[in-house]
Structure formats: C-alpha cells, structure tokens
N, C-alpha and C positions, 0 to 999 in steps of 0.2 A: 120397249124402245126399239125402234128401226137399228138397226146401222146401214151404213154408208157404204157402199162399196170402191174399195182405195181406190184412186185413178190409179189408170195403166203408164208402164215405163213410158210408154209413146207420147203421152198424156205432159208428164213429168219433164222430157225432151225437149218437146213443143216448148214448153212454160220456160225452160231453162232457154233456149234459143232466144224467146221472145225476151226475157229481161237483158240475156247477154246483147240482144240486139238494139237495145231502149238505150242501154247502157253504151256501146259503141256509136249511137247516134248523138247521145250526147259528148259524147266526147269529141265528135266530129265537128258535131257546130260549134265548140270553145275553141276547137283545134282550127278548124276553118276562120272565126271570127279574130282571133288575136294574131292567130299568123297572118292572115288579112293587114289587120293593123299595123302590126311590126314589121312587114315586109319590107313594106315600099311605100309609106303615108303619102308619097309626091304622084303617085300611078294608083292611087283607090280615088274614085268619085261615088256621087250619090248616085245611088242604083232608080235610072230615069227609064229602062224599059218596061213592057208592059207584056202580058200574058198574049198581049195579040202581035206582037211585034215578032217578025225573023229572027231566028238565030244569025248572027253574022259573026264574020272572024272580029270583027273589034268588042265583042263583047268578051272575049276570051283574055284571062292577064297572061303575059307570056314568062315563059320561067323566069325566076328569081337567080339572077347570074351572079349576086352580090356577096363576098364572104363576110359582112358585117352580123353581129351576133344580133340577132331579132329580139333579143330583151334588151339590148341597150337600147333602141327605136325609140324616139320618143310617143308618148301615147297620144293616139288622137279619135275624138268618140264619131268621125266621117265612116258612116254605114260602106262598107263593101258590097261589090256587085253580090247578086241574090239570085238573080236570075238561072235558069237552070243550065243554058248551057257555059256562062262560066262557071257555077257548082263542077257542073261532070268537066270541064280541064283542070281544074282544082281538086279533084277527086280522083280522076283517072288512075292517079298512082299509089292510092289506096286499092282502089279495084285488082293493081296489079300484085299488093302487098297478099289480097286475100286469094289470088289464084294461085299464087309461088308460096305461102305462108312465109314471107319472108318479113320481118320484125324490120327489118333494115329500113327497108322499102318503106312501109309503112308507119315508121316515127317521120319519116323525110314531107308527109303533112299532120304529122300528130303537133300536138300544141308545143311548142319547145322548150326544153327544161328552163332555158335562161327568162323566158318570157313567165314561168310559172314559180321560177324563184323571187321575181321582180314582186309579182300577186300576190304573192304568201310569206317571203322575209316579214319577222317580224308579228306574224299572223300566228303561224304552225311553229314548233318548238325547233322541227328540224324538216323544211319542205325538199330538200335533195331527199333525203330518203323516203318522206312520202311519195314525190313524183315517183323512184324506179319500183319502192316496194307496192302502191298504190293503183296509183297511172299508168306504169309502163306493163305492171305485170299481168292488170285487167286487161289491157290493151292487146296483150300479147296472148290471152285466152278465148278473146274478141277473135281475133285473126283464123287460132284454130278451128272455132269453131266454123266461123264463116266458109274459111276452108273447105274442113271438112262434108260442110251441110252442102255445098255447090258441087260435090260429087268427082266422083276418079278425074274426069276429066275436065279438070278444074281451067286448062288453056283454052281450052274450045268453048269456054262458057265465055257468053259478049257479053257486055257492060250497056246497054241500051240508051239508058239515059240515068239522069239523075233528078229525081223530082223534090220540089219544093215549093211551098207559098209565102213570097217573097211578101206578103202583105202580115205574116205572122214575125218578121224579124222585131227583133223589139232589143233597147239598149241597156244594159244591167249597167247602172250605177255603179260608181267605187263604193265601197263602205258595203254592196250586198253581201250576203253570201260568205263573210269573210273574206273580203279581197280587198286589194288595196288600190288595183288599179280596174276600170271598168273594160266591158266588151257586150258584143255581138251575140245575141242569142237566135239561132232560127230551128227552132223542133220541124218536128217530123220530114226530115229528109231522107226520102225511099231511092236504095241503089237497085237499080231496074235492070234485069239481066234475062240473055236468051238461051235459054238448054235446048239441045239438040233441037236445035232448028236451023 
C-alpha cells in the first residue's frame, strides 16, 4: 500500500483561511440581508439596476442615524439593494473592522443580537448565548485572521470593490433553517483589495 504524503502546514493554512473565509461570507450575507431588513424597511427598494448600469451616489444607503433596536423592525421579505456598489458602502466598515482588527467596528454590520434573538427565541434552548458563544466568537476569529492574512500593513491595504451576483440573491423562507423569521441570502461575496500598489 502507498501512503500519502500529509499536506504541508501551508497546505493546512490555506484550507483553514478558506473555510474561515466561507464562513465569514456567510455570516455577511445574513448580516447584510437582516440588517438590510431591520434597518429602515421605508428606504430598502427592489434592487432595479443592472450589471451595465453606473455606479451612482443614489445607489448608495446612507448611515443608519436611528437608535431604534433593529429586531424590534417589523419583518419585511422587500429584497435589499444587491448591487455592488451599495455592498462596498454597506461593507466598508467591515473592511475597516479587518484592517484595525477591531470586534467593535465590525459587529456595527454583523447581524444584530436583537434581530437574531427575534429568529431563534423559541428555536435554540438559549440563543443569547449561542449568538456571543457561537456568532460572535467565530466572528471575532474571522477578523484575525483576515487581519492577520492582509499583512503588517494592514492601513495601506485599499478595499477595491465589493463583488457580487446580484442575480444569485434568493429569499430563505421562515420555518428554513430553523428560523422563525425569513431573510436575504446572496453567496459568494468577494472583498477585493489592493496590496502594495
């Protein structure tokens, strides 16, 4: 019988990044899609541009100045813009979460605890603790690593763009998943960045 020669640390790195990173995408899109929802239901429309269309300033939402608690919101299953340059203003402050590794920063578009108590009361035995022991703590391993992998100089590294195909958003049902309220799915959202250039 052969064997196998074990893959190399770098090997095992790679593979670790790549799930850590699968894993932060998805947590982006529930986090992008429900905060979407809960924000501001009166300022989300149906996402009517198109891959050939300009970027313009109106396709951008502007901060959220509201102190109301986003899981109180009522739910509404109206798709959120998709499009990529509101992604990257909706994103941005994760970009900045992973150049400062600061947790802070980057719950401020994580999916919100109250909006994921709403989902799971009733579901999970006790979903506060899964959110910080689960969610936040992946979350916050997501960061280093990204972090880490953008290298020493982690400011001088630009955020490009934010890509996505706004034609794969598709609406997850309440009752999926174990949830109790529905949302927004859109996979493979790539954060596009410039190193020393």
């Amino acid at each position: 019988m052969a064997e196998h020669a074990k893959p190399s640390p770098e090997v095992f790195r790679r593979r670790r990044l790549f799930v850590a990173g699968m894993a932060l995408v998805v947590v982006i899109v529930i986090a992008v899609g429900i905060s979407s929802l809960f924000s501001n239901p009166g300022s989300i429309s149906s996402n009517t541009t198109t891959k050939t269309s300009p970027a313009t300033s109106t396709t951008t939402l502007p901060v959220t100045t509201t102190t109301q608690d986003p899981g109180t919101l009522p739910q509404t299953p109206t798709e959120p813009p998709t499009d990529n340059a509101s992604l990257q203003a909706r994103l941005a402050p994760l970009w900045n979460a992973i150049q400062t590794n600061s947790l802070t920063l980057g719950e401020s578009v994580f999916f919100p605890e109250s909006a994921y108590l709403q989902m799971k009361t009733g579901v999970l035995t006790n979903p506060a603790a899964d959110y910080q022991s689960r969610l936040i703590a992946f979350f916050a391993l997501d960061l280093v690593t990204y972090h880490d992998y953008i290298g020493p100089q982690q400011l001088s590294v630009k955020l490009e763009s934010v890509n996505a195909n706004p034609q794969l958003a598709s609406w997850i049902a309440p009752g999926t998943c174990e949830n109790k309220v529905g949302y927004w799915h859109l996979p493979n959202i790539r954060l596009v960045y410039l190193k020393n250039g």
